[in-house]
Each structure stands twice: as structure tokens, then as C-alpha cells.
C-alpha positions as CSV (number, residue, x, y, z in Angstrom):
1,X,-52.8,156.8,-20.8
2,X,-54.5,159.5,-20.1
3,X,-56.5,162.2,-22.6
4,X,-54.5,165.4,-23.2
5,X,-56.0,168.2,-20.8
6,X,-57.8,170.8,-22.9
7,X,-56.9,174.6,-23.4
8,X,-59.0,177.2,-23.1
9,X,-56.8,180.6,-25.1
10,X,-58.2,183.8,-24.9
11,X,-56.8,186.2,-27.4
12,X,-57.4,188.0,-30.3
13,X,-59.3,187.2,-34.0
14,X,-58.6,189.3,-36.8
15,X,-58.1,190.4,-40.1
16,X,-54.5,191.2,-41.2
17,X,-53.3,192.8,-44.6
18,X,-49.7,191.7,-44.6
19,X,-46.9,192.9,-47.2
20,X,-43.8,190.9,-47.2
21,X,-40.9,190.4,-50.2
22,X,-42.5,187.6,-51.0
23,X,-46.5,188.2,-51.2
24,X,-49.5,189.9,-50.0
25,X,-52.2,188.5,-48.4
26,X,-55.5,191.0,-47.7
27,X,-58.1,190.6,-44.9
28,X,-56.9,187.4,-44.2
29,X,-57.8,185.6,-40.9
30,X,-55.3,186.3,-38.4
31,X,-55.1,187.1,-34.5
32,X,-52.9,185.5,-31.6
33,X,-55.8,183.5,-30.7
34,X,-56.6,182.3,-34.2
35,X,-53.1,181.3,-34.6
36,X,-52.9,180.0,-31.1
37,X,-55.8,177.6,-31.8
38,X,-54.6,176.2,-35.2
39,X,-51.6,175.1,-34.1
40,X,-52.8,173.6,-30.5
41,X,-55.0,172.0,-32.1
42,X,-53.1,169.4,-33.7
43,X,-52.1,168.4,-30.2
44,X,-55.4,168.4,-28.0
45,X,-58.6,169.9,-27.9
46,X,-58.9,173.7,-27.9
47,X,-61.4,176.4,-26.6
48,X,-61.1,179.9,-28.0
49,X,-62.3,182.6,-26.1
50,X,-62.6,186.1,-28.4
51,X,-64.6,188.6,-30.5
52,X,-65.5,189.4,-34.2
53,X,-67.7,191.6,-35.3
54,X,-70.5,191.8,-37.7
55,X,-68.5,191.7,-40.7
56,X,-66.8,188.2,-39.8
57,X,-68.5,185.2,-41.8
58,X,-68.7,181.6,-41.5
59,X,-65.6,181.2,-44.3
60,X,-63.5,183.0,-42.1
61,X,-64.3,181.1,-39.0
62,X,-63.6,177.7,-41.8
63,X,-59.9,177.3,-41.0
64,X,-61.0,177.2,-36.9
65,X,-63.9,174.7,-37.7
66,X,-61.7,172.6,-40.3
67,X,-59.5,172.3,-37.0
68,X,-62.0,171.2,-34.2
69,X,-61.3,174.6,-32.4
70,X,-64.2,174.9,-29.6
71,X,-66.1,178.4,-30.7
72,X,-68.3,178.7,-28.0
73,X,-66.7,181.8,-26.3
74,X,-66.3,183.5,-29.5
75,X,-68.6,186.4,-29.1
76,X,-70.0,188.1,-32.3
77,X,-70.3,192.0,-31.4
78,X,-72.1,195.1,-33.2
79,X,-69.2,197.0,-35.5
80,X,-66.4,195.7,-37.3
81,X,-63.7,192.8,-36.8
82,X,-60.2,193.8,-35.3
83,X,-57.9,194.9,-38.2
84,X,-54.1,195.0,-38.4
85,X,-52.0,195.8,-41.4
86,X,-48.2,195.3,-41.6
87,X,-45.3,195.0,-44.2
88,X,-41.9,193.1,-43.5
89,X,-39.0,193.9,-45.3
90,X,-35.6,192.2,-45.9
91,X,-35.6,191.8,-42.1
92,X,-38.2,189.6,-41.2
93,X,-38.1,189.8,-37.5
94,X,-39.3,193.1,-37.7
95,X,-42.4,194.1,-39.2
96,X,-43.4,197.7,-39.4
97,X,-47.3,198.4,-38.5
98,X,-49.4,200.4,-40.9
99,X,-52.6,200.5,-40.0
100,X,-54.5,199.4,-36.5
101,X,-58.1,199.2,-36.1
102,X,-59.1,198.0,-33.1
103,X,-62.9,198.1,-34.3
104,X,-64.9,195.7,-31.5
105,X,-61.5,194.2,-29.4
106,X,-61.3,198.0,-28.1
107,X,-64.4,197.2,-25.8
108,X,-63.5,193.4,-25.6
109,X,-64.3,191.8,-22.4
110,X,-63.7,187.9,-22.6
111,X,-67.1,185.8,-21.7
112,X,-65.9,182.2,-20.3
113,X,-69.0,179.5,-20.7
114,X,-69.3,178.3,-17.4
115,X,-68.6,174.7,-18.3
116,X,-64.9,176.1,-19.0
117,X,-64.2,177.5,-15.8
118,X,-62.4,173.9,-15.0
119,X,-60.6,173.7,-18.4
120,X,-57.2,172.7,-17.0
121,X,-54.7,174.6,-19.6
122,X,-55.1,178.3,-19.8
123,X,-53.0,180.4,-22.3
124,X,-53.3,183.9,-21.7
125,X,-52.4,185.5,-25.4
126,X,-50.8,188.7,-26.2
127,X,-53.9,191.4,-24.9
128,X,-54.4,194.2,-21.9
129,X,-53.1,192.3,-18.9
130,X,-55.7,193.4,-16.8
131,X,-58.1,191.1,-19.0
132,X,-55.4,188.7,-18.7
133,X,-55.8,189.0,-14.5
134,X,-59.7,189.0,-15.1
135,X,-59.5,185.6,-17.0
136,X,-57.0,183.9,-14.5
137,X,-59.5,185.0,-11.2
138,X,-62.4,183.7,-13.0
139,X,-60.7,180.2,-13.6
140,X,-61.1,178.0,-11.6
141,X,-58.1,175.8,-10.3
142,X,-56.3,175.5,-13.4
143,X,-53.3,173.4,-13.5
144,X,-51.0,175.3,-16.3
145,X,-51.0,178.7,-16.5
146,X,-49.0,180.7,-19.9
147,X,-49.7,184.0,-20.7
148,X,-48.0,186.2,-23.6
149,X,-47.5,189.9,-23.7
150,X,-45.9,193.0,-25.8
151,X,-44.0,195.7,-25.9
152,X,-47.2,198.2,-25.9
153,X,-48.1,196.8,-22.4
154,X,-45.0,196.5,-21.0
155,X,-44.7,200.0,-21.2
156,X,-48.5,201.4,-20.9
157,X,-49.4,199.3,-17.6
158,X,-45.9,197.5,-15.8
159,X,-47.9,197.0,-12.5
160,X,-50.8,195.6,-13.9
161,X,-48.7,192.8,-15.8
162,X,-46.0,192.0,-13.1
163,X,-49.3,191.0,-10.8
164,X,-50.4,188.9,-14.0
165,X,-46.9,187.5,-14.0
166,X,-47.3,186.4,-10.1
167,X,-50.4,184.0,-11.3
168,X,-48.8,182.3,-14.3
169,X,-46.7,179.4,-14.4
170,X,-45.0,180.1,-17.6
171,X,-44.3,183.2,-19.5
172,X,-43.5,184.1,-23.4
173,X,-41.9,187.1,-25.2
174,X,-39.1,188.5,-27.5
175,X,-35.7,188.9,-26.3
176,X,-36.9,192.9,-27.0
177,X,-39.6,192.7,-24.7
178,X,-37.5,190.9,-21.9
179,X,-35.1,193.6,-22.0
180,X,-37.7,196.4,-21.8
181,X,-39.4,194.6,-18.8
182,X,-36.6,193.8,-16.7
183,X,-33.9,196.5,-17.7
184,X,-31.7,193.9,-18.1
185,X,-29.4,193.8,-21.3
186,X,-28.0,190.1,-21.1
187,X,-31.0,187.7,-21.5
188,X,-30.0,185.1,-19.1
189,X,-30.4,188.0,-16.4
190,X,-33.6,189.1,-17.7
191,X,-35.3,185.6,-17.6
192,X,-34.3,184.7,-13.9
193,X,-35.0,188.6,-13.3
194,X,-38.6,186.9,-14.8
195,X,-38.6,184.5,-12.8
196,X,-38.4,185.8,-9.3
197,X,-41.7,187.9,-10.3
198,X,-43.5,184.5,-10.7
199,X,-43.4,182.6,-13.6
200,X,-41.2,179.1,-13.0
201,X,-40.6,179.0,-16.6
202,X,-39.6,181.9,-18.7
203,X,-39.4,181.6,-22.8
204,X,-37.9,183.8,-25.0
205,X,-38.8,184.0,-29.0
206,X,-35.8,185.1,-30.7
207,X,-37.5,184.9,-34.4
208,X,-35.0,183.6,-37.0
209,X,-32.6,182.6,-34.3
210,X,-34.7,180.3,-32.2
211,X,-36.3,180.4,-28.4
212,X,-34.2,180.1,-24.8
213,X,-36.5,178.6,-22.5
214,X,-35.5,179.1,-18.8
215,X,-36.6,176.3,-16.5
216,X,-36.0,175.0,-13.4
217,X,-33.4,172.8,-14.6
218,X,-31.7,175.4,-16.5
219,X,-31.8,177.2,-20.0
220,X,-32.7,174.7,-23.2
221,X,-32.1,176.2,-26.5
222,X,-33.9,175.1,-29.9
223,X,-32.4,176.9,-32.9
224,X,-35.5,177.9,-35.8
225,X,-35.9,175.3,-38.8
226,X,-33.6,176.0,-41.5
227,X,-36.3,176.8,-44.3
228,X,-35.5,177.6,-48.3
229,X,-39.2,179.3,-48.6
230,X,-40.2,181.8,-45.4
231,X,-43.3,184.1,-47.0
232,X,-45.1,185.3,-43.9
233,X,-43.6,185.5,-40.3
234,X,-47.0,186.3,-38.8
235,X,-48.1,184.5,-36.7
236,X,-45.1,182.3,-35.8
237,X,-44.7,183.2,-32.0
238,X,-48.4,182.3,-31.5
239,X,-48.1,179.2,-33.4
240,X,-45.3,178.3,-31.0
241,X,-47.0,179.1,-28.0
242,X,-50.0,176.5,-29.4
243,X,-47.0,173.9,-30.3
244,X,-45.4,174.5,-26.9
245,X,-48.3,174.8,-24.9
246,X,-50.4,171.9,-26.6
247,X,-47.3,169.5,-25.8
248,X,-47.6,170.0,-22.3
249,X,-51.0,169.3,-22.4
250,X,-50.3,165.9,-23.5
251,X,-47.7,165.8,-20.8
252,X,-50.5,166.4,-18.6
253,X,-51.9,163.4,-19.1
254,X,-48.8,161.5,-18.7
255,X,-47.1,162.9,-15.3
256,X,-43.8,165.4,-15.5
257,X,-43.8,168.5,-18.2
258,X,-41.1,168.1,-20.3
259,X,-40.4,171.6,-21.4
260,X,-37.5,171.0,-24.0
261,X,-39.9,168.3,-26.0
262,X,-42.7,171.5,-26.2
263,X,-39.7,174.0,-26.8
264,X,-38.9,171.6,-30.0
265,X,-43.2,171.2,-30.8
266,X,-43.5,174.6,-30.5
267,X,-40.9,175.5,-33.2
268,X,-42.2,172.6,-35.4
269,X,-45.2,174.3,-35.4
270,X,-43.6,177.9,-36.2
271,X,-42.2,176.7,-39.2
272,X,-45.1,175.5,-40.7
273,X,-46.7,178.9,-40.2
274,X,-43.9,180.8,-41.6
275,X,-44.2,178.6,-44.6
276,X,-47.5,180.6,-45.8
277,X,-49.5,183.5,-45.3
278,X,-52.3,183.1,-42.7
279,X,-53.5,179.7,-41.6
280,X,-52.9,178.1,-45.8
281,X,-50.0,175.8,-44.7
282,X,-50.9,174.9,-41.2
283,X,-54.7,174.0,-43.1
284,X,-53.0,171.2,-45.2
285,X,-50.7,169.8,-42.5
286,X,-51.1,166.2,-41.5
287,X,-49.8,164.4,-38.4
288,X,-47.0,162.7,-40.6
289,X,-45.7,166.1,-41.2
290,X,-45.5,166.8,-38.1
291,X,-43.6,164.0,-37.0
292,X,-41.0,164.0,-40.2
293,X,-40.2,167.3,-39.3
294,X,-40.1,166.9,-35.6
295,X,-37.5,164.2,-36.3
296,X,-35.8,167.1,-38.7
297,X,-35.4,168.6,-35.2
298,X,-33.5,165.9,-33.6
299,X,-31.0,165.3,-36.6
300,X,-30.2,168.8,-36.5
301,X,-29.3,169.4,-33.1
302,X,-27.5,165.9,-32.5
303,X,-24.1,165.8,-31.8
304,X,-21.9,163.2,-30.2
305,X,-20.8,163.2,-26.6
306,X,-17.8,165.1,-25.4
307,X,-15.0,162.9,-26.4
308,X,-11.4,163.4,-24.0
309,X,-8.2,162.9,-24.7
């Protein structure tokens, strides 16, 4: 059997001050990419394209390092680290932003070491899609293509994204974010509306209620682990994207994707994250974990066949 293929993510490393019900965490290590990487990781090796500035130490970059991620392309800039600060309240789906500082990712332009150019997984996390464009051009031949996006981009730059959406295989957002790209209200109609602008397969977080994934053999639905203790959504639809994306790299290795077995890694990996704030509870996972509660996932969504009269 073959190794799983490697992913190179290029994304965003930060420092969030998050305020939910439940806790506060302050300056702690956050960012698509960071969350990306931690949960990929578990599944093959990962290369993290990105930029900190001055202010970012070694103990922040521990978790990453802990985790085998691939630093190289992490460029260390003049000025201060990426900062985001947000508080949840009842409703966890929806955060409410209050503060941004962009600090060094305003200027970011992501530098690929040349012995990644081949890397054969690229996931393309939430930032300006023209960087995303600039990444995918430079690559070269990759097999699986993902890329992310948000609301902010969707409405700031639609041309420049719909030509990102033409190079990518596979393509994540909200429900929300569907619905504002395509004009479409009914989300089945959104994600073949996706489709036909490129990506084969479209996936759609839905938060508490789960992800659709729209593939080529139709929609799959995974419902979101039933949890007792949720303290920090942050981070979740990154951590699905490494889950989701790091199970097709194994596939890689094996013949076929099998989207619906990364649809239910990818939300094994979400709730972990939601389990903590920052990376605490993906840190002291352990590949037993992993498996228990992938397993969790089948006995919940087993049922017996259709029986007729």
C-alpha cells in the first residue's frame, strides 16, 4: 500500500481572543491554516504555507511542531502576527467579530519552497482568492485540489473566486455562503449551481447540524457528533477540512476517493476541536480516539434496510 500523498495548505496563523458561554481563551494560537494542519496531520504528512510576525515565538509554533506540521513555508515578517477577536453567544454558529488586525497577513504573499511545487494535495484555505489563483498556477500538476472561502470575498471579489472555483476539484463553505454565491435559497440548487462553475465536489458546513457533501454520486449527509461539553466552535470548519481533506490523501494512495468516509473524518475531527479552546484537545488526541469515535459515527447513523410489507 501506498504512503498517503502529502498536503501542502496555505492559509492563515493567528492569534485569537475568543469569548464564549463557556470560557475565554486570549492570544491563543489560531488561524485556518493552523487548524487545518493540526487536524490533517493525524492523517498524513502536512506542509503549511503562512506568515507570523515578529511577535510569534517558538511556544506558539509548539502545538504545530508537537504535530510534525512541515514549517518551511512559514515566513516570519517585520510587524505583528494576524489578530482576530470574537465572542459566541447562546448561538454558537454565529460568532460576532470584535476586533480584526490584520497586522503582517495584509501584505501576505504565500512563498512555496520549490521542492513543494509537486506536493500532490493542495488545500486552498479561507484567504483573498486571487492568492488562492497565485498558489494553484504555481503548483505544479497537483492531483486534489480544495479550496475554502467566506462571506467577505464572496462579496468583495465574485470574479476573482469563480475563476479560482474553475481550478479546484473540491469546494467548502457554509450553507450562508452558498446562498450568497449562487443566489440560490434551496441548498441542493446552490451546490449543483457550484458545481457547473467547476468544482466536481461541493461541501457545505452546516455547524451544529452537520455537512451535505455533493458528489458525483449524489448528496451524502453526516449529522455533527452529539457532544455534552462544546466550549469553543473555532476552528471547527478548518479542522474538517484537515479531517476530510487528510482522508483523501490516504485514499490517494489506495485508488478511488471515497468522499462520504472523509465527510465522516472530517467531522470526527471537528468534534474534537469544539471540545476545547485552540488546538488543547486536538494536542492530547491519540489515534485510538480517533477510531472510538469514528466508530461513534457509524452506530449513530446505522439503521436497518427498508423492510416491505
Amino acid at each position: 500500500m501506498r504512503e498517503p500523498a502529502p498536503i501542502l495548505v496555505v492559509g492563515s496563523v493567528a492569534l485569537d481572543t475568543v469569548r464564549t458561554p463557556f470560557g475565554e481563551a486570549v492570544e491563543a494560537l489560531g488561524g485556518s491554516a493552523t487548524h487545518f494542519s493540526a487536524a490533517a496531520s493525524f492523517l498524513t504528512p502536512v506542509r503549511l504555507v503562512g506568515v507570523v510576525g515578529q511577535d510569534f515565538t517558538d511556544e506558539h509554533l509548539r502545538p504545530l511542531v508537537e504535530r510534525g506540521v512541515d514549517l518551511e513555508g512559514l515566513v516570519r515578517a517585520p510587524g505583528r502576527t494576524f489578530r482576530w477577536s470574537g465572542e459566541y453567544g447562546e448561538d454558537l454558529n454565529n460568532p460576532t467579530t470584535l476586533d480584526t488586525q490584520l497586522n503582517v497577513f495584509a501584505s501576505f504573499d504565500p512563498v512555496l519552497p520549490a521542492a513543494w511545487l509537486d506536493t500532490p494535495v493542495v488545500f486552498l484555505a479561507n484567504i483573498d482568492p486571487v492568492l488562492q489563483e497565485r498558489v494553484v498556477d504555481r503548483m505544479r500538476s497537483p492531483r486534489l485540489v480544495a479550496a475554502d472561502t467566506m462571506n467577505y470575498w464572496i462579496g468583495s471579489k465574485p470574479a476573482e473566486l469563480r475563476r479560482v472555483l474553475a481550478k479546484v476539484g473540491i469546494f467548502l463553505c457554509n450553507d450562508a455562503e452558498a446562498r450568497q454565491l449562487t443566489g440560490r435559497r434551496n441548498l441542493v440548487d446552490a451546490a449543483e449551481e457550484i458545481r457547473r462553475l467547476g468544482p466536481d465536489v461541493v461541501v457545505l458546513k452546516r455547524g451544529e447540524h452537520g455537512v451535505l457533501v455533493f458528489d458525483p454520486e449524489g448528496p451524502f449527509a453526516v449529522p455533527a457528533y452529539p457532544l455534552q461539553r462544546i466550549l469553543d466552535p473555532t476552528g471547527a470548519g478548518d479542522a474538517f477540512a484537515g479531517g476530510f481533506l487528510g482522508s483523501l490523501a490516504v485514499d490517494l494512495g489506495r485508488g478511488k476517493p471515497d468522499y462520504r468516509r472523509a465527510a465522516v473524518m472530517g467531522s470526527v475531527m471537528a468534534s474534537f476541536q469544539v471540545e476545547s479552546f485552540s488546538l488543547e484537545r486536538v494536542r492530547s488526541l491519540t489515534p485510538a480516539d480517533i477510531e472510538a469515535r469514528y466508530l461513534a459515527f457509524e452506530r449513530l447513523t446505522r439503521f436497518p434496510a427498508y423492510a416491505r410489507e
